[in-house]
N, CA, C and O of each residue as an XYZ file, in Angstrom:
804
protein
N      -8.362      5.828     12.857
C      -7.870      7.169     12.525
C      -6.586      7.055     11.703
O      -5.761      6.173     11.942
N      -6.438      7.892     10.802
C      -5.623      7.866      9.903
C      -4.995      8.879      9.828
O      -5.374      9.719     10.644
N      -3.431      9.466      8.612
C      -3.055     10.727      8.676
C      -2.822     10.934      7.298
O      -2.001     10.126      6.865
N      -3.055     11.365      6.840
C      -2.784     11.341      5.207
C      -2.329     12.961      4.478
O      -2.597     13.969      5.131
N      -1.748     13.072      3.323
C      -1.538     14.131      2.408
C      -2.472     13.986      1.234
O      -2.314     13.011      0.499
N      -3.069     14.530      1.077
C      -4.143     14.711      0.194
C      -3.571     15.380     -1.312
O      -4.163     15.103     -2.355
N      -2.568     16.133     -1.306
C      -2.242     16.660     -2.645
C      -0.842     16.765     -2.549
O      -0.338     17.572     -1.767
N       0.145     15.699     -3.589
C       1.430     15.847     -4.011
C       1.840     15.322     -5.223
O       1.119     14.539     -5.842
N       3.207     15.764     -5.727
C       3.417     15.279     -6.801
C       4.680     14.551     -7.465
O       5.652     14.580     -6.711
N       4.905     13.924     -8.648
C       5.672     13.282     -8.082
C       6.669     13.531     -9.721
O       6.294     14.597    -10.207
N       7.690     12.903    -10.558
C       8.413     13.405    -11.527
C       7.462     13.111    -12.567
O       7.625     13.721    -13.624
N       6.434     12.242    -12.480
C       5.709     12.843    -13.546
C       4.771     13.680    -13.896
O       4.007     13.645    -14.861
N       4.893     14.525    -12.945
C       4.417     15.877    -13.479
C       5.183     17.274    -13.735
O       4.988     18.002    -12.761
N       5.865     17.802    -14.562
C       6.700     17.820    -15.119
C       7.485     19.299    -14.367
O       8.498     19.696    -14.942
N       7.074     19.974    -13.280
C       7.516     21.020    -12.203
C       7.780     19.988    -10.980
O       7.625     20.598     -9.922
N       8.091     18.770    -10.789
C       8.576     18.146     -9.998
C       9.476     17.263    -10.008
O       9.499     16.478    -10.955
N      10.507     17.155     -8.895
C      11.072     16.101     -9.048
C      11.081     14.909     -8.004
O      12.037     14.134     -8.044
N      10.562     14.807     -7.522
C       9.998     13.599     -6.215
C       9.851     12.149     -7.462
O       8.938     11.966     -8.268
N      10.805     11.494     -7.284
C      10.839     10.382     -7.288
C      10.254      9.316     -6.996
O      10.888      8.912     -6.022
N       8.928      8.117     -7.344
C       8.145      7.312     -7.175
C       9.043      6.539     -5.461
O       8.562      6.558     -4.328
N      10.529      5.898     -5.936
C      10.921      5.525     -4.887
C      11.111      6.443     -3.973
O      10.136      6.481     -3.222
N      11.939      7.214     -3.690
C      12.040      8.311     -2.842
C      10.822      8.329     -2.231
O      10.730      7.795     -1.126
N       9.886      8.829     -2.725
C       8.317      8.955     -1.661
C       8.014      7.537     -0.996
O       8.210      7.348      0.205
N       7.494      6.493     -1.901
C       7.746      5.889     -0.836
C       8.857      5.241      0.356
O       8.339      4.615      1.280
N      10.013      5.353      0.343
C      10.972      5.476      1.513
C      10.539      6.398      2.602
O      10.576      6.321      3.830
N      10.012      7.518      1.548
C      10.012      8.452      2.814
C       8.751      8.383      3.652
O       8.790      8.670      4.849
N       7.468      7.953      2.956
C       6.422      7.467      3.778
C       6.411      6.678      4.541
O       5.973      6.989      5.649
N       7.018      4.900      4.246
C       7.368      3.743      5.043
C       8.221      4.681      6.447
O       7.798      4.614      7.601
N       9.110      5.281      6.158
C       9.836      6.139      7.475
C       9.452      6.811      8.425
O       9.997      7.124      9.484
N       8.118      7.101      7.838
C       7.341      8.466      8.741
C       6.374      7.913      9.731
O       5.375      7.250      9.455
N       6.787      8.262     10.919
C       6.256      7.659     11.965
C       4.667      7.744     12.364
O       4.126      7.061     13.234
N       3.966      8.850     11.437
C       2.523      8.797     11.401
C       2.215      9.257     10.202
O       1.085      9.588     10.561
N       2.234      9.518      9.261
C       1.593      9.779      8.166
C       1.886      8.843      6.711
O       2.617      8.912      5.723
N       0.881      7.989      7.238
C       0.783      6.612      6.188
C      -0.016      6.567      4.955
O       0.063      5.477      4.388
N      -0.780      7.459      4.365
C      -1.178      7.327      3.526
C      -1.368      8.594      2.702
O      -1.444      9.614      3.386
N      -1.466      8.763      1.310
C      -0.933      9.928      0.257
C      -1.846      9.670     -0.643
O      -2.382      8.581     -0.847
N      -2.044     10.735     -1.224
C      -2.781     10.892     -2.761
C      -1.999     11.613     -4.225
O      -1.821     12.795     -4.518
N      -1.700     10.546     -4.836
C      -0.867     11.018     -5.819
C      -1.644     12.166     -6.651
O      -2.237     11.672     -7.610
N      -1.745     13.087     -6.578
C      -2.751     14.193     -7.877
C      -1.222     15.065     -8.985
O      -1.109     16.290     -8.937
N      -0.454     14.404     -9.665
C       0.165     14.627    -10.501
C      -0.553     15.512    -11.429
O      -1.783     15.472    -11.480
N       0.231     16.420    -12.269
C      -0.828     17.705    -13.243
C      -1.000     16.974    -14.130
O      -0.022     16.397    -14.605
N      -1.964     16.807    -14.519
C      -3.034     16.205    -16.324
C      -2.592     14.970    -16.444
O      -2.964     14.381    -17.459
N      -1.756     14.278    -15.548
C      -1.345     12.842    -15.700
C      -1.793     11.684    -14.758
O      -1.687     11.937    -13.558
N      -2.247     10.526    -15.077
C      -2.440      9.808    -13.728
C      -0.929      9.007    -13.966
O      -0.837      8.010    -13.250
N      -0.145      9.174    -14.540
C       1.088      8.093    -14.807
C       2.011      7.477    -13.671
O       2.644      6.426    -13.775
N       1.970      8.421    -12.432
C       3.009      8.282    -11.256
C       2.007      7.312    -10.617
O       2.670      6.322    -10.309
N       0.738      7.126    -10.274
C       0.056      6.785     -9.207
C       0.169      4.807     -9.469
O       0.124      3.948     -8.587
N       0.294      4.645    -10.715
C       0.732      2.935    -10.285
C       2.048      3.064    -10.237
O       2.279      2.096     -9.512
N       3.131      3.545    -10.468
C       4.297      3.644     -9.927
C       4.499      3.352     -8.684
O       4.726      2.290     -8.103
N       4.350      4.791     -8.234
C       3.882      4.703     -6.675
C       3.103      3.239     -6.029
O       3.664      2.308     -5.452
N       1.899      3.369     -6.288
C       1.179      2.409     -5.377
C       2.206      0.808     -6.101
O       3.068      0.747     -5.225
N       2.414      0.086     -6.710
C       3.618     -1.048     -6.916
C       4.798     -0.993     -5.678
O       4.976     -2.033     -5.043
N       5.597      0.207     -5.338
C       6.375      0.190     -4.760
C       5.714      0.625     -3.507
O       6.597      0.678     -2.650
N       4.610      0.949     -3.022
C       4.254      0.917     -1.914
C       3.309     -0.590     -1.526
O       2.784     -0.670     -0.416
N       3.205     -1.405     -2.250
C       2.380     -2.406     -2.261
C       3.005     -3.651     -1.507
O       2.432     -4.718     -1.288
N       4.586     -3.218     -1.078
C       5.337     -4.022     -0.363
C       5.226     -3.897      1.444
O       5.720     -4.582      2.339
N       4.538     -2.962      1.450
C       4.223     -2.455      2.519
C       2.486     -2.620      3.259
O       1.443     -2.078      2.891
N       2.718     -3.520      4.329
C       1.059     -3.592      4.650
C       0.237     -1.831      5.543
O      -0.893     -1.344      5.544
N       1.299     -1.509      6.036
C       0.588     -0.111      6.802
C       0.818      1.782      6.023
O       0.959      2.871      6.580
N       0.747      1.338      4.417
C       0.480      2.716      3.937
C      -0.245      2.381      3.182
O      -0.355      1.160      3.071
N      -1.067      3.220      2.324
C      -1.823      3.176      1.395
C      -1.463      4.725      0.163
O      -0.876      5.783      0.389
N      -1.969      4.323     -0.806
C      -1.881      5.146     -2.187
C      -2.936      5.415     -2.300
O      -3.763      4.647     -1.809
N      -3.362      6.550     -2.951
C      -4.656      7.008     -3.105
C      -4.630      7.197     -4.740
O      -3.564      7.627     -5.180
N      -5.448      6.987     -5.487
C      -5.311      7.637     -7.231
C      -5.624      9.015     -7.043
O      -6.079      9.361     -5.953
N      -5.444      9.848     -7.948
C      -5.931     10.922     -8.070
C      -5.311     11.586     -9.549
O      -4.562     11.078    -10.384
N      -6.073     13.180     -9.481
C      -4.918     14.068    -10.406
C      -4.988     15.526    -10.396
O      -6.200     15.736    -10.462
N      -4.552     16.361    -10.364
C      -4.456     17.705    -10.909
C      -5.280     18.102    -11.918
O      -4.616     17.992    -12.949
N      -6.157     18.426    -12.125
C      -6.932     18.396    -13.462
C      -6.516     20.182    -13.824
O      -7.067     21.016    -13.107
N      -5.607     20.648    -14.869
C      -5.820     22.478    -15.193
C      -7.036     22.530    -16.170
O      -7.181     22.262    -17.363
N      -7.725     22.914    -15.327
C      -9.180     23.438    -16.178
C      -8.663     25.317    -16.658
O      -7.954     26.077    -15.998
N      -9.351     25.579    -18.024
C      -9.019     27.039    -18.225
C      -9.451     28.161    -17.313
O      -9.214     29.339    -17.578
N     -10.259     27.658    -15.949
C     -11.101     28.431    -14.938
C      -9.894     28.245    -13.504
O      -9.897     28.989    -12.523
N      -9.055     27.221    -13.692
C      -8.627     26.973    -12.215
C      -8.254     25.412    -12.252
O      -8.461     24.568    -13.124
N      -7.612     25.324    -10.956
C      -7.476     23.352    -11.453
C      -8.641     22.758     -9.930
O      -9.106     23.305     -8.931
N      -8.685     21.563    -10.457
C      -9.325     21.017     -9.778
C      -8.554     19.732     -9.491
O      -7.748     19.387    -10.356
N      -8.704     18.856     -8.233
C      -8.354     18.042     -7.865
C      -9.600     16.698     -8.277
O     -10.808     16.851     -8.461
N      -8.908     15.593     -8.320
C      -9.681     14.425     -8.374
C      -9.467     13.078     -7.921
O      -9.041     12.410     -8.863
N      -9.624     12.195     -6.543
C      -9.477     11.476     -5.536
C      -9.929     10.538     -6.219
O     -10.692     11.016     -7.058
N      -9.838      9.067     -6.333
C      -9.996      7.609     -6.692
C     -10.590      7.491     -7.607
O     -11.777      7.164     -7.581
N      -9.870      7.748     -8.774
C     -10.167      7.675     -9.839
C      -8.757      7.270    -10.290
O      -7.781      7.817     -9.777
N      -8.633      6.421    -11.141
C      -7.360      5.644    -12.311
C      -7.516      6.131    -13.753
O      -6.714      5.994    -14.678
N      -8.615      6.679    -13.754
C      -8.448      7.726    -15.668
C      -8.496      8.835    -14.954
O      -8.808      9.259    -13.841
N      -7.837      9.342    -16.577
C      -7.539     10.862    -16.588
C      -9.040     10.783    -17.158
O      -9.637      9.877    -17.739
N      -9.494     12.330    -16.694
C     -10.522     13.198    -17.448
C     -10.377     12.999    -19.084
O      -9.238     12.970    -19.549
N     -11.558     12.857    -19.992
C     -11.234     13.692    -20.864
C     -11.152     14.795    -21.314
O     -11.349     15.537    -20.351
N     -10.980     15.396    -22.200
C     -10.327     16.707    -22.623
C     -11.667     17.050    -23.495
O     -12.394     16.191    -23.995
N     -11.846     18.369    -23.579
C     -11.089     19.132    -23.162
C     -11.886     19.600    -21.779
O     -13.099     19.791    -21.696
N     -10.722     19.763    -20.511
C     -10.459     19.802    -19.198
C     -12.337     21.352    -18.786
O     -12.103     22.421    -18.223
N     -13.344     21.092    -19.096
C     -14.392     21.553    -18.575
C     -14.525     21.271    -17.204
O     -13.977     20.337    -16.619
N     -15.136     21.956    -16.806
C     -15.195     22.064    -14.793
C     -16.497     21.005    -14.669
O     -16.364     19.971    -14.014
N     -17.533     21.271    -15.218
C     -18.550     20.359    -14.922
C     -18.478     19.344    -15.319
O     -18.792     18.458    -14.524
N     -17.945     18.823    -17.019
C     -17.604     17.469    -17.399
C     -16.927     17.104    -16.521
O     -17.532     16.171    -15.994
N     -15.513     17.367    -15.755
C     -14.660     17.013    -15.359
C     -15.540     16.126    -13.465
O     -15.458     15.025    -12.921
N     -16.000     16.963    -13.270
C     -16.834     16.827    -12.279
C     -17.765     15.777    -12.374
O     -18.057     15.283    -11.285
N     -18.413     15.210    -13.535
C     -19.507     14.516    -13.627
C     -18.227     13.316    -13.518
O     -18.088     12.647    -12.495
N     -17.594     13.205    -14.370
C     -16.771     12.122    -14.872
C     -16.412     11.333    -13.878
O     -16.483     10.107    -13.793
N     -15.707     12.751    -12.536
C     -15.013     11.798    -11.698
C     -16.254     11.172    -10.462
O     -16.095     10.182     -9.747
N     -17.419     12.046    -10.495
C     -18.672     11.606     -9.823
C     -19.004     10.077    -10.247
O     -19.182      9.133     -9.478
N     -19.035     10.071    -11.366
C     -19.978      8.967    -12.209
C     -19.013      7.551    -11.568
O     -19.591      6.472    -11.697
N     -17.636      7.508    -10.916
C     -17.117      6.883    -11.021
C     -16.173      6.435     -9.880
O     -15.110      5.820     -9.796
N     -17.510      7.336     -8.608
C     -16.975      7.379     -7.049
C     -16.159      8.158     -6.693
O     -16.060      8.345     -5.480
N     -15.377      8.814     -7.513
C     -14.554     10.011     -7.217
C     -14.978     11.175     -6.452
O     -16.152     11.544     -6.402
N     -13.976     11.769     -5.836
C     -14.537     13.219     -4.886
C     -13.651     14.178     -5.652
O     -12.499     13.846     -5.930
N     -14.154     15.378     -6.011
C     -13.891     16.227     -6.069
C     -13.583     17.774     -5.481
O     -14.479     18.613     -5.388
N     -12.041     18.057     -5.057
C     -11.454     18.959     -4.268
C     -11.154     20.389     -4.874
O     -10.922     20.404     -6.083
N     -11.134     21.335     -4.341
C     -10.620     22.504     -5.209
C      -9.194     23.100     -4.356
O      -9.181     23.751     -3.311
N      -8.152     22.686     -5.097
C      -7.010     23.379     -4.437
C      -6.485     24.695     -4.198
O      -6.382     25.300     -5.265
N      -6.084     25.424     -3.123
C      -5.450     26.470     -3.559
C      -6.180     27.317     -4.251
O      -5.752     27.942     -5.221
N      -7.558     27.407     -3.708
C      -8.700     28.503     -4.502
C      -8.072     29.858     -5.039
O      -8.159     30.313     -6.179
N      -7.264     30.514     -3.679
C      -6.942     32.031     -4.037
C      -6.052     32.211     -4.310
O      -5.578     33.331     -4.121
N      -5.122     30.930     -5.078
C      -3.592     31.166     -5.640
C      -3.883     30.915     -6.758
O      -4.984     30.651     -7.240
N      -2.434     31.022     -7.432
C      -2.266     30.985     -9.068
C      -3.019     30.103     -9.251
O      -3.649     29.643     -8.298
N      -3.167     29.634    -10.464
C      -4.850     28.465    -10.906
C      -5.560     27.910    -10.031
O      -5.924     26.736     -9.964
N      -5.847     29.158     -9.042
C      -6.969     28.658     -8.114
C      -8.341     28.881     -9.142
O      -8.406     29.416    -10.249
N      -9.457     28.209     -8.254
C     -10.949     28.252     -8.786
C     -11.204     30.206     -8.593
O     -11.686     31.118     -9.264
N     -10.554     30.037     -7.296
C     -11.682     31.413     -6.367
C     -12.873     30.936     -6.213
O     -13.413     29.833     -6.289
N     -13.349     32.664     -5.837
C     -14.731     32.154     -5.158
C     -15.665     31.780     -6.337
O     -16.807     31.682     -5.888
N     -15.630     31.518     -7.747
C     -15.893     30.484     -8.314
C     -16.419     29.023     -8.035
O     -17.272     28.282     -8.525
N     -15.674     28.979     -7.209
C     -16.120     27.400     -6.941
C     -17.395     27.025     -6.015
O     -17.782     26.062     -5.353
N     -17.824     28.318     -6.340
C     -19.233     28.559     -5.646
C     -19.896     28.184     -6.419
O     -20.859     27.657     -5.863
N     -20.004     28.109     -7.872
C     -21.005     27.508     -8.924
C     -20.624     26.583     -9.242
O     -20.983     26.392    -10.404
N     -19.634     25.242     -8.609
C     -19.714     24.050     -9.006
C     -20.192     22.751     -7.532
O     -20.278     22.904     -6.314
N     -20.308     22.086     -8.034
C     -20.911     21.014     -6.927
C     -19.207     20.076     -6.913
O     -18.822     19.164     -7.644
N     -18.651     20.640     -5.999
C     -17.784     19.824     -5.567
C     -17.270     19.518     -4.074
O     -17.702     20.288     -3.216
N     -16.439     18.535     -3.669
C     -16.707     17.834     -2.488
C     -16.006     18.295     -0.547
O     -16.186     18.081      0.652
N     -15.043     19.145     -1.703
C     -14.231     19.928     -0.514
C     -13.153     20.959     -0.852
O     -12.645     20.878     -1.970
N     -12.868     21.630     -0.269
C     -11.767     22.975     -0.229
C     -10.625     22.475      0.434
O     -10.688     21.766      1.439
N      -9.387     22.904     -0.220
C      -8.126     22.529      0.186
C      -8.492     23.817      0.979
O      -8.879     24.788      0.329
N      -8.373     23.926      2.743
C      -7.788     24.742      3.073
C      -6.322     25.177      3.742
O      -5.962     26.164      4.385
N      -5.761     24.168      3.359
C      -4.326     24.296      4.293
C      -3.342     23.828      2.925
O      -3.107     22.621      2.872
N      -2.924     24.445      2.138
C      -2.099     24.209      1.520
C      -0.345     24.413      1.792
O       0.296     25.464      1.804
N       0.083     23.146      1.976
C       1.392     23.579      2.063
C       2.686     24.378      1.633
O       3.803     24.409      2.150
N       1.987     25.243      0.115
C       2.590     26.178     -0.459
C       2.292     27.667     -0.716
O       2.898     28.410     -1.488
N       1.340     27.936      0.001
C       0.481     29.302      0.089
C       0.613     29.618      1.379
O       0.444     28.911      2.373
N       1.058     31.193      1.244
C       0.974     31.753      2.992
C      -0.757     31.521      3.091
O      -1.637     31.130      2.323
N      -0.666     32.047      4.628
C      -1.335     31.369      5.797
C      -2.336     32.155      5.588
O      -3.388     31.555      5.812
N      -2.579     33.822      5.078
C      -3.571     34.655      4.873
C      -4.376     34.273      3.687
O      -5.588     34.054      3.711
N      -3.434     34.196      2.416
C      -4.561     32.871      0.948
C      -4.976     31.407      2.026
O      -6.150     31.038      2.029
N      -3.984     30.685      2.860
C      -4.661     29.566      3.143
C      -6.430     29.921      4.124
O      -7.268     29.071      4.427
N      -6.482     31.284      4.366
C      -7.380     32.079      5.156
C      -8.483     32.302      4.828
O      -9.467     32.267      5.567
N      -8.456     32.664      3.217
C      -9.175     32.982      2.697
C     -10.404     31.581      2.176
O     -11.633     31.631      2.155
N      -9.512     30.474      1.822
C      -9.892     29.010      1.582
C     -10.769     28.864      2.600
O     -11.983     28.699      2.478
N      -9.821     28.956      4.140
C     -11.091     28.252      4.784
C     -12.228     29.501      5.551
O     -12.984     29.284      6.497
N     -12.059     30.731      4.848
C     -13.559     31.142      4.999
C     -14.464     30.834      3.986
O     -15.675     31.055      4.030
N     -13.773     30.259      2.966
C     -14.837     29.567      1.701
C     -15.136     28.378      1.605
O     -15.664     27.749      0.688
N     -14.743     28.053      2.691
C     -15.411     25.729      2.944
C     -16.596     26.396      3.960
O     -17.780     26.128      3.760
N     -16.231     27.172      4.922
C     -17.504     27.987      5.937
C     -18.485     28.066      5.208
O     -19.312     27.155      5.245
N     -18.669     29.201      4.322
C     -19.743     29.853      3.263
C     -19.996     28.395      2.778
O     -21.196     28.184      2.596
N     -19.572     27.840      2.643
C     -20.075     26.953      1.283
C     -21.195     25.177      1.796
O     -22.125     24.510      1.345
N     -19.657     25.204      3.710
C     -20.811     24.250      4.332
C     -19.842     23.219      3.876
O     -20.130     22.119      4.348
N     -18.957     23.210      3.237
C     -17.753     22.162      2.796
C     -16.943     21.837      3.956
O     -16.756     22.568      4.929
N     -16.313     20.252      3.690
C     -14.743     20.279      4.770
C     -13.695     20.394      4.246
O     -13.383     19.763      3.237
N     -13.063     21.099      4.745
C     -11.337     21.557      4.455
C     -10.724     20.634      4.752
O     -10.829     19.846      5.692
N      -9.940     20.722      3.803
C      -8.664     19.243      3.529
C      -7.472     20.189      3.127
O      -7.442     21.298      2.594
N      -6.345     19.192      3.659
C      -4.954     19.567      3.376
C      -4.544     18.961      2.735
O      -5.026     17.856      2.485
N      -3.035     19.608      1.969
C      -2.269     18.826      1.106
C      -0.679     19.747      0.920
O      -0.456     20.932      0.670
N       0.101     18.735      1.140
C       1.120     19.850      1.084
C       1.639     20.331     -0.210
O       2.265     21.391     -0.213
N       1.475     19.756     -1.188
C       1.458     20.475     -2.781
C       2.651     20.038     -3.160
O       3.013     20.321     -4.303
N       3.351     19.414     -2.472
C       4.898     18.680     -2.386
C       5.303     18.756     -4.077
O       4.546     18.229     -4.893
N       6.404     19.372     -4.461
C       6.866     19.199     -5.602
C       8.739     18.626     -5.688
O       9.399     18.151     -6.612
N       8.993     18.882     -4.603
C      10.377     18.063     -3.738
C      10.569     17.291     -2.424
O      10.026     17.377     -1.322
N      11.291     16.704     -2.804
C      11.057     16.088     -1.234
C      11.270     17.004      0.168
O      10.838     16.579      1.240
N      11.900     18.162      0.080
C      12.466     19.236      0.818
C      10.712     19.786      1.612
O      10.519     20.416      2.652
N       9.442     19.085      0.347
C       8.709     19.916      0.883
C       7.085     18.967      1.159
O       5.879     19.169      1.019
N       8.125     17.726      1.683
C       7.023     16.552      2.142
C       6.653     16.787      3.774
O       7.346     17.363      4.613
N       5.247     16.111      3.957
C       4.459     16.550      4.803
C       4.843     17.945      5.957
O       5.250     17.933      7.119
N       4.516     19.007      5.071
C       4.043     20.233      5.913
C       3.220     20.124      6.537
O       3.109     20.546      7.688
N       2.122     19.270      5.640
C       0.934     19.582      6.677
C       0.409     18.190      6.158
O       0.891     17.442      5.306
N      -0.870     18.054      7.030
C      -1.638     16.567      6.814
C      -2.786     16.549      7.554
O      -2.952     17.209      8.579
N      -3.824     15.584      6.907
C      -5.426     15.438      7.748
C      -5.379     14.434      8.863
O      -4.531     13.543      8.805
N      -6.330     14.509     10.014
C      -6.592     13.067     10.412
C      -7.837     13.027      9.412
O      -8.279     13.869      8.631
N      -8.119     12.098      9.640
C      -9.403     11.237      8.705
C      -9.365      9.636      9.990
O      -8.580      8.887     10.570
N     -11.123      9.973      9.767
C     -11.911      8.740     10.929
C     -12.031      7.308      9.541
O     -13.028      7.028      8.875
N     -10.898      6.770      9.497
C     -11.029      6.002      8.757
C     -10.135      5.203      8.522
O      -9.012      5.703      8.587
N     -10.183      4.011      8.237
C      -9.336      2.889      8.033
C      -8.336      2.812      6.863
O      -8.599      3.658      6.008
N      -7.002      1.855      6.501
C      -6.716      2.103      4.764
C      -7.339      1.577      3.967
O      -6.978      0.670      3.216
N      -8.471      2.147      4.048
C      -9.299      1.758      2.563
C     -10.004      2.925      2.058
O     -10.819      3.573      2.716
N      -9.484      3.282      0.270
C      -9.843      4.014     -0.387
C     -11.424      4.295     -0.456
O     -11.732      5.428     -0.087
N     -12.337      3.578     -0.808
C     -13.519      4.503     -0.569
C     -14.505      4.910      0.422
O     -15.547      5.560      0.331
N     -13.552      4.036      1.947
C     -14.052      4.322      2.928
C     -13.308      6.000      3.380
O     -14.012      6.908      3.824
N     -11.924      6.126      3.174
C     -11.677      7.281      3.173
C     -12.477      8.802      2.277
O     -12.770      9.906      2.737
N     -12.604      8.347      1.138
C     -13.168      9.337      0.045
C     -14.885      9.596      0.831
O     -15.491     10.655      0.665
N     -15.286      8.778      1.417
C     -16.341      8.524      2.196
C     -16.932      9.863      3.562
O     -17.831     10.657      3.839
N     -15.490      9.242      4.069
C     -15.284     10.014      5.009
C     -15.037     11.507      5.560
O     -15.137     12.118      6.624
N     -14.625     11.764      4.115
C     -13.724     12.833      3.800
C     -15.034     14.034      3.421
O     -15.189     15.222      3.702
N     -15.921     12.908      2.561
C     -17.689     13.803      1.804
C     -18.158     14.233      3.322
O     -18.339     15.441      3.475
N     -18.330     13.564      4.216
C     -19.065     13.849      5.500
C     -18.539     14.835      6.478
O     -19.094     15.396      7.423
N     -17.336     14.903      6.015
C     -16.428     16.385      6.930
C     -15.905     15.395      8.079
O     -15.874     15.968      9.168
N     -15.485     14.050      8.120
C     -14.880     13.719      9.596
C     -13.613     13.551      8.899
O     -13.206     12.448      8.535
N     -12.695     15.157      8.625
C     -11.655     15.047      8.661
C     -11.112     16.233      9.399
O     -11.813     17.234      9.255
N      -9.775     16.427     10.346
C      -9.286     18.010     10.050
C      -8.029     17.641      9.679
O      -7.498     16.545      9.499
N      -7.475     19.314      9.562
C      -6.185     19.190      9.000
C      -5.695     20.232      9.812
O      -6.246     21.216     10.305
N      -3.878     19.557      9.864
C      -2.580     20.184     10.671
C      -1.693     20.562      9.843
O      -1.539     20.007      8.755
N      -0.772     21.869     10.376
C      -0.048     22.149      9.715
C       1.503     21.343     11.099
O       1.510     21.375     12.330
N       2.332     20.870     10.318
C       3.336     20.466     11.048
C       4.360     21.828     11.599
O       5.207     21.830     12.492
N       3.867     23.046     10.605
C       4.792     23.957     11.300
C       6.515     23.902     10.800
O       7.516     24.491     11.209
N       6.250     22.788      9.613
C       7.592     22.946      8.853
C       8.013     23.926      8.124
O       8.887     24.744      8.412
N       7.435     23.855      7.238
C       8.257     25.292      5.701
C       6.800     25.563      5.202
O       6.833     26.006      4.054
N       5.610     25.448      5.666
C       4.612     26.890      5.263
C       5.241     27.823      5.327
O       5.859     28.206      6.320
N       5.170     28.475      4.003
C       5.192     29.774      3.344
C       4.323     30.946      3.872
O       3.105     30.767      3.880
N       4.778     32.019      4.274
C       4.518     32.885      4.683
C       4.303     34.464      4.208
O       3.958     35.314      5.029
């Protein structure tokens, strides 16, 4: 069993300032939540940053990922080391990161560049329902749309400072290894907690 953040970001994405070192200090510190998924916006640039300076460490793990802004909504994308190409289509974007073991998440459906209930016409792998930056009634709405849809809800705290690291986090039935997690995650043996820190209300 594992505890992980599924969606944060880090200074290279350009509404953040979380620092490659800084995060990891602050992960190595954290007494249960060992492993993260870098999803930076339209960039994969932070995630070998990150994973180098976490690579000194045998009990966390880095996850690749990215933010993808599609003109419909953004989409998330889990173990994958390329960016999408452009231009940012929902289904290309989707095949791409399929073709290449990747899972595909939809963040923050009913907020600003959410999918919405949109994301009913794409084949993707799970619903953020616990976002650490959306009150609790949009995070509400998410997870009556992983229900309808038969999806598992995943968390992520959306971290864009360190002020606003792990709000919330999944367990996941799984070891640190990346595609046993991404694995795990397709089958629904994950849930997610809110720590009850600074969710927005």
């Amino acid at each position: 069993m594992i505890q992980a953040d599924l969606h944060l970001h880090t200074k290279y994405s350009l509404d953040s300032s979380i620092s490659p070192k800084s995060l990891v200090d602050q992960l190595y510190a954290h007494p249960s939540i060992k492993v993260i998924a870098i999803t930076d916006h339209n960039t994969i640039e932070g995630y070998p940053k990150v994973k180098e300076l976490a690579s000194a460490y045998q009990d966390i793990l880095v996850i690749p990922g990215i933010e993808v802004g599609t003109p419909l909504g953004d989409l998330i994308v889990l173990g994958i080391e390329e960016r999408p190409p452009t231009p940012w289509d929902i289904k290309d974007t989707i095949a791409f990161a399929k073709a290449r073991g990747g899972i595909v998440i939809v963040p923050h459906p009913y907020r600003e560049y959410g999918l919405g209930s949109s994301a009913k016409l794409y084949a993707v792998d799970a619903i953020e329902t616990l976002n650490g930056n959306t009150p609790s009634h949009v995070n509400q709405l998410a997870e009556n749309l992983a229900k309808e849809l038969n999806l598992p809800g995943v968390a992520g705290s959306d971290a864009h400072n360190t002020g606003e690291l792990w709000t919330v986090y999944n367990e996941i039935q799984a070891s640190l290894d990346i595609d046993e997690i991404l694995k795990v995650i397709k089958k629904g043996l994950v849930k997610v907690f809110s720590t009850g820190k600074s969710i927005r209300f």
